[in-house]
FIKOLNU-534704 format. One line per field, with one value per residue: residue number from 1; residue in three letters; x, y negated, z negated of N, C-alpha, C in turn. Coordinates in steps of 0.2 Angstrom, whole numbers. Each point is the difference from the previous one (the first is absolute). Layout:
N
sekol = [NUM / ...];
lumpa = [Ala / ...];
nxx = [X / ...];
nyy = [Y / ...];
nzz = [Z / ...];
caxx = [X / ...];
cayy = [Y / ...];
cazz = [Z / ...];
cxx = [X / ...];
cyy = [Y / ...];
czz = [Z / ...];
# end
This chain:
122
sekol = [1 / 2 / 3 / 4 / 5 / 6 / 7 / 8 / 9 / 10 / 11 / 12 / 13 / 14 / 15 / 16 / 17 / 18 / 19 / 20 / 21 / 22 / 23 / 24 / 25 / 26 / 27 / 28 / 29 / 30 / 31 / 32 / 33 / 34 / 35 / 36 / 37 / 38 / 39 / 40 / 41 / 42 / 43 / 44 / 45 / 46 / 47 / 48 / 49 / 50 / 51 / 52 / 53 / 54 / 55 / 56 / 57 / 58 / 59 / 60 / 61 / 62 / 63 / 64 / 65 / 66 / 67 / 68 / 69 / 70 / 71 / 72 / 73 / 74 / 75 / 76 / 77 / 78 / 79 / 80 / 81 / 82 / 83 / 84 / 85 / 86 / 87 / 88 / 89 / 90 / 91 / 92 / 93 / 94 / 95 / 96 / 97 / 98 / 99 / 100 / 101 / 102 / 103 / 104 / 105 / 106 / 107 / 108 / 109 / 110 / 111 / 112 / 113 / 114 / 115 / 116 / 117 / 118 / 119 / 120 / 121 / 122];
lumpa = [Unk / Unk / Unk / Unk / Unk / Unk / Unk / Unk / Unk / Unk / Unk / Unk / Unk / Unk / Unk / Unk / Unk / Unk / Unk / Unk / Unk / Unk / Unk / Unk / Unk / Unk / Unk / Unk / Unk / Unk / Unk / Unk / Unk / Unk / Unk / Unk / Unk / Unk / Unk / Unk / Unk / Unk / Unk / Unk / Unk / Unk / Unk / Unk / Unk / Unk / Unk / Unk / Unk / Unk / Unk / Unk / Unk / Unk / Unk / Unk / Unk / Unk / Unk / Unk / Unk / Unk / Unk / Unk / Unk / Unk / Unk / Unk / Unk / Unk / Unk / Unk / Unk / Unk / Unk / Unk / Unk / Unk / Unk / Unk / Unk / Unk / Unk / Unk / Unk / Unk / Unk / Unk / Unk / Unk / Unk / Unk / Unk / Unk / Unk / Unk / Unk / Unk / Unk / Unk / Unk / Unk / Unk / Unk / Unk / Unk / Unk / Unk / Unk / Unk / Unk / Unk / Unk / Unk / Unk / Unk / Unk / Unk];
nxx = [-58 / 3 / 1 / 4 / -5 / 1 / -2 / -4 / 4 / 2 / -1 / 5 / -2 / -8 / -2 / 6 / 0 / 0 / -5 / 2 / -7 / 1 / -5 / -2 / -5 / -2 / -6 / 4 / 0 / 3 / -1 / 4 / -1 / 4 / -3 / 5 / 1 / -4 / 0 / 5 / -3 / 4 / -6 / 3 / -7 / -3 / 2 / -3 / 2 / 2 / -7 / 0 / 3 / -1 / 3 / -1 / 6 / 2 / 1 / 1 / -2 / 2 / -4 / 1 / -6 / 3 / 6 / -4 / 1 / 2 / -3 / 4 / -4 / 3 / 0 / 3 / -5 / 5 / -4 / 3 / -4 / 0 / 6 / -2 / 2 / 4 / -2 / 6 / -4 / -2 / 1 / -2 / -1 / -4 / 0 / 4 / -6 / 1 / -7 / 3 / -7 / 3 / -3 / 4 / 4 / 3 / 1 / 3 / -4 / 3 / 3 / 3 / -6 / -1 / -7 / -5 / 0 / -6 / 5 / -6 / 5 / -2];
nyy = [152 / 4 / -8 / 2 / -5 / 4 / 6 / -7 / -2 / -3 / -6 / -6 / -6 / -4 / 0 / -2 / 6 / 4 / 7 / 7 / 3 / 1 / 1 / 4 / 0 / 3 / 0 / 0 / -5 / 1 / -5 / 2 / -8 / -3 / -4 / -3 / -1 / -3 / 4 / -5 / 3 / -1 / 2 / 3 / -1 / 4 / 4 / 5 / 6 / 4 / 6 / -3 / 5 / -3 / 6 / -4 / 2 / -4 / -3 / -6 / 2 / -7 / 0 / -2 / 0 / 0 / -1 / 4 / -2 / 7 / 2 / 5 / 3 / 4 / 5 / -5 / -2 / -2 / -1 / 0 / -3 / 4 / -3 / 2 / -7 / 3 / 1 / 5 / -2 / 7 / 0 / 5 / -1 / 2 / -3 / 7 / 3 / 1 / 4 / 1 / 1 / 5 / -1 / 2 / 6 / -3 / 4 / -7 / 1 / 5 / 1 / -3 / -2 / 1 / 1 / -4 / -6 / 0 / -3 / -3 / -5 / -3];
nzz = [15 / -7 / -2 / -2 / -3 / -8 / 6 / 4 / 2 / -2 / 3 / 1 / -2 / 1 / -7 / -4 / -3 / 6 / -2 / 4 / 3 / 7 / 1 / 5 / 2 / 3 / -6 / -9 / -5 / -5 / -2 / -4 / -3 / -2 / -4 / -1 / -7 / 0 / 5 / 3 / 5 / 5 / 1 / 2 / 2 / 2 / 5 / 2 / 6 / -5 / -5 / -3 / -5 / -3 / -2 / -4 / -2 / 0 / -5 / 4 / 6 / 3 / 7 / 6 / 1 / 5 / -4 / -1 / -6 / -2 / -7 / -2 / -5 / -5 / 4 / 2 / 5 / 3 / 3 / 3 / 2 / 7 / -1 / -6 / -4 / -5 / -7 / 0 / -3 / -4 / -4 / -5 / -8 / 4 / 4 / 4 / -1 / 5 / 3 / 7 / 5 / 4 / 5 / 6 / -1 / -4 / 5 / 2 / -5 / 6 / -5 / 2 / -1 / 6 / 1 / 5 / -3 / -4 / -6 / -2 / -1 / -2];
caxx = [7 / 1 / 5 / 3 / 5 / 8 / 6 / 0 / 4 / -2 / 2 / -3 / -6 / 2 / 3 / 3 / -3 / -5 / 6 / -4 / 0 / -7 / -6 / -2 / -7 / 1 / -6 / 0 / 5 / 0 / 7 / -2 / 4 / 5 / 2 / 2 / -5 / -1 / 4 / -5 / 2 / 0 / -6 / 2 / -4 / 1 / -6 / 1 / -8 / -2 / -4 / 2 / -5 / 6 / -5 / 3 / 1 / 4 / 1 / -3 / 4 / -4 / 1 / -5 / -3 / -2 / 0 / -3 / 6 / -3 / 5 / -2 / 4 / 0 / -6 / -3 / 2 / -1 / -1 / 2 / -3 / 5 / 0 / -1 / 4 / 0 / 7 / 1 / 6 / 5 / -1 / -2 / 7 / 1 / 1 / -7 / 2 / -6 / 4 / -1 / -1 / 2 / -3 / 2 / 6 / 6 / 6 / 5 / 0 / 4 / 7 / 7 / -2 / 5 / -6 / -5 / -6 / -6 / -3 / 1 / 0 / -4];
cayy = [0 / -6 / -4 / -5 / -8 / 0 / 3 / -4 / -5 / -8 / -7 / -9 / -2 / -5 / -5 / 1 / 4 / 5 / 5 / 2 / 8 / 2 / 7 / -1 / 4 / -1 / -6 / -3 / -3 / -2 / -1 / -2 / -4 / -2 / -9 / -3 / -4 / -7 / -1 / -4 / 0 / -7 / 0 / -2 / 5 / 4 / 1 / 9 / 4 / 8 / -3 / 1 / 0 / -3 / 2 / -4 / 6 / -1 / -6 / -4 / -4 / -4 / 0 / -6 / 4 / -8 / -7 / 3 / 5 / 5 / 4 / 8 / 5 / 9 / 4 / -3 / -1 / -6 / 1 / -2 / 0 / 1 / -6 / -5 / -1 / 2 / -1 / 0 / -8 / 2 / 6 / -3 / 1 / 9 / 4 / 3 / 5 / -2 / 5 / -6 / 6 / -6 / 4 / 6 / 1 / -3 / 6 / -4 / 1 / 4 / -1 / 2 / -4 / -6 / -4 / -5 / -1 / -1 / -5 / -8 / -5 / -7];
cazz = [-2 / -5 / 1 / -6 / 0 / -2 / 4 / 5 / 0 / -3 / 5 / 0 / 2 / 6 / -4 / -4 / -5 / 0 / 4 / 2 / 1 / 3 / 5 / 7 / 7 / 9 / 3 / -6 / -6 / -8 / -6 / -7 / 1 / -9 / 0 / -6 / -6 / 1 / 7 / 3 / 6 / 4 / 3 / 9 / 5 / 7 / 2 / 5 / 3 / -4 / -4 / -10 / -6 / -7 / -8 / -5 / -6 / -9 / 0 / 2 / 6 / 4 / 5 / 3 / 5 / 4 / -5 / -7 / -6 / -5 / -4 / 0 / -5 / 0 / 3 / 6 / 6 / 5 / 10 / 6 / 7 / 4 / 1 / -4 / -1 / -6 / -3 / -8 / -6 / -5 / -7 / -5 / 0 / -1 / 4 / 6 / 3 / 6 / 8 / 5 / 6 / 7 / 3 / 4 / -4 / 0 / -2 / -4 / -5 / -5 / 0 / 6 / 5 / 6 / 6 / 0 / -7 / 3 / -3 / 7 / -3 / 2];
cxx = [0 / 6 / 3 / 4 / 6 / 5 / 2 / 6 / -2 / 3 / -3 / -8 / 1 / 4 / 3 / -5 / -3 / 5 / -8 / 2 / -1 / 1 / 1 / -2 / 1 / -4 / -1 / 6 / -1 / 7 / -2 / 5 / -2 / 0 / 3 / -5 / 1 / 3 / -4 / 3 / -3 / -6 / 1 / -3 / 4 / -6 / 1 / -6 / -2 / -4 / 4 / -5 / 6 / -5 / 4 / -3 / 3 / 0 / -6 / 4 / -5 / 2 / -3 / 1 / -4 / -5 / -2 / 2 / -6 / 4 / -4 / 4 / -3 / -7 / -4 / 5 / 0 / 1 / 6 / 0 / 7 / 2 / -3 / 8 / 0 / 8 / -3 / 2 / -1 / -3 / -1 / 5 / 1 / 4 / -5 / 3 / -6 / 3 / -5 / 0 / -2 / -5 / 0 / 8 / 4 / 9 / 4 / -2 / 6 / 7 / 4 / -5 / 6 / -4 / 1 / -3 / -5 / -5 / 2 / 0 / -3 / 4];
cyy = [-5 / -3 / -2 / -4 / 0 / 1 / -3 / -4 / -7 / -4 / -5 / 0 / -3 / -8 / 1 / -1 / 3 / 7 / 2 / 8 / 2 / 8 / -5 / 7 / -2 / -8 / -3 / 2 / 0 / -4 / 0 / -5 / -2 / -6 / 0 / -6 / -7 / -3 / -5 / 0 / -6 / 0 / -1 / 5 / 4 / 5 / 7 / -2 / 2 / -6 / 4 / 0 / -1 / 4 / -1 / 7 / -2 / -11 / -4 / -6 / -6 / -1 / -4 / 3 / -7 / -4 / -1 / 4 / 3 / 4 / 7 / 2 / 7 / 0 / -6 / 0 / -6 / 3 / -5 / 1 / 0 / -9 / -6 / -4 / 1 / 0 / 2 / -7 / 0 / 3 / -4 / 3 / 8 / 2 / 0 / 8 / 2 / 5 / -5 / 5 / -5 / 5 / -6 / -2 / -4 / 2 / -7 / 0 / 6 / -2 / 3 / -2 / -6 / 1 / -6 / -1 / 1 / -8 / -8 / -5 / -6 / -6];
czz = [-6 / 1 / -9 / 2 / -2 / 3 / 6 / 1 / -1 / 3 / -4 / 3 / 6 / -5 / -5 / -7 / 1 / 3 / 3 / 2 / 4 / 4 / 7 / 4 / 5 / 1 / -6 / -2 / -6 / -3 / -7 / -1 / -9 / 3 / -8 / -1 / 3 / 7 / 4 / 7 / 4 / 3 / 7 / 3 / 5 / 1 / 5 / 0 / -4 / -5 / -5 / -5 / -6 / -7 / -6 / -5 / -6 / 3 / 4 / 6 / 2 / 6 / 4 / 9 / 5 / -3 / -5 / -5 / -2 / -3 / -2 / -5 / 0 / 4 / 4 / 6 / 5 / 8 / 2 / 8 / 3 / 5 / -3 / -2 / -7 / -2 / -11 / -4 / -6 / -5 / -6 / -6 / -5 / 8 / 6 / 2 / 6 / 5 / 5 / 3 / 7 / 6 / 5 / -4 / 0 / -1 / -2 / -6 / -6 / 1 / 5 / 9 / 4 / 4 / -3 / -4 / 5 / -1 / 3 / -9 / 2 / -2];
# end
């Protein structure tokens, strides 16, 4: 099934300056998330069962991944192990444009979501 991004409903991030898109499968997830220019989000980890993959497609994001920062631009990727503690803390000043894949699903990820997070802060 092909999916346009354009036609999807658009929601808030998990921080301000970010929106977000997403897909959900019975057993995976996509978001395409838009960070605005120069954002600096509060670095406050958290941490799910589900493993993540972050693919950085336009601009440049830094992350820190139990305890350790790393940054990713166009055509790279960052792992995130499932229960790691990790956290976005920020962009550079183009911008982000990144899709985030979640395996096993993340249905709170689409708009009009009232479950349960599935995310634990520290």
């Amino acid at each position: 099934m092909k999916i346009e991004w354009n036609d999807l409903p658009g929601a808030g991030g998990l921080r301000a300056g970010q929106t977000r898109k997403g897909i959900c499968g019975g057993l995976i997830s996509a978001v395409r998330m838009t960070a605005a220019p120069d954002v600096q989000f509060d670095g406050k980890t958290h941490w799910h069962e589900q493993e993540q993959i972050v693919v950085v497609t336009e601009g440049n994001m830094r992350f820190v991944i139990d305890g350790r920062e790393c940054s990713a631009g166009p055509g790279e990727m960052v792992f995130f192990p499932a229960r790691s503690r990790h956290a976005a803390v920020g962009t550079g000043p183009e911008g982000a444009v990144y899709y985030e894949i979640f395996a096993p699903a993340r249905p709170d990820l689409l708009p009009g979501w009232t479950g349960p997070s599935p995310l634990h802060f520290d």
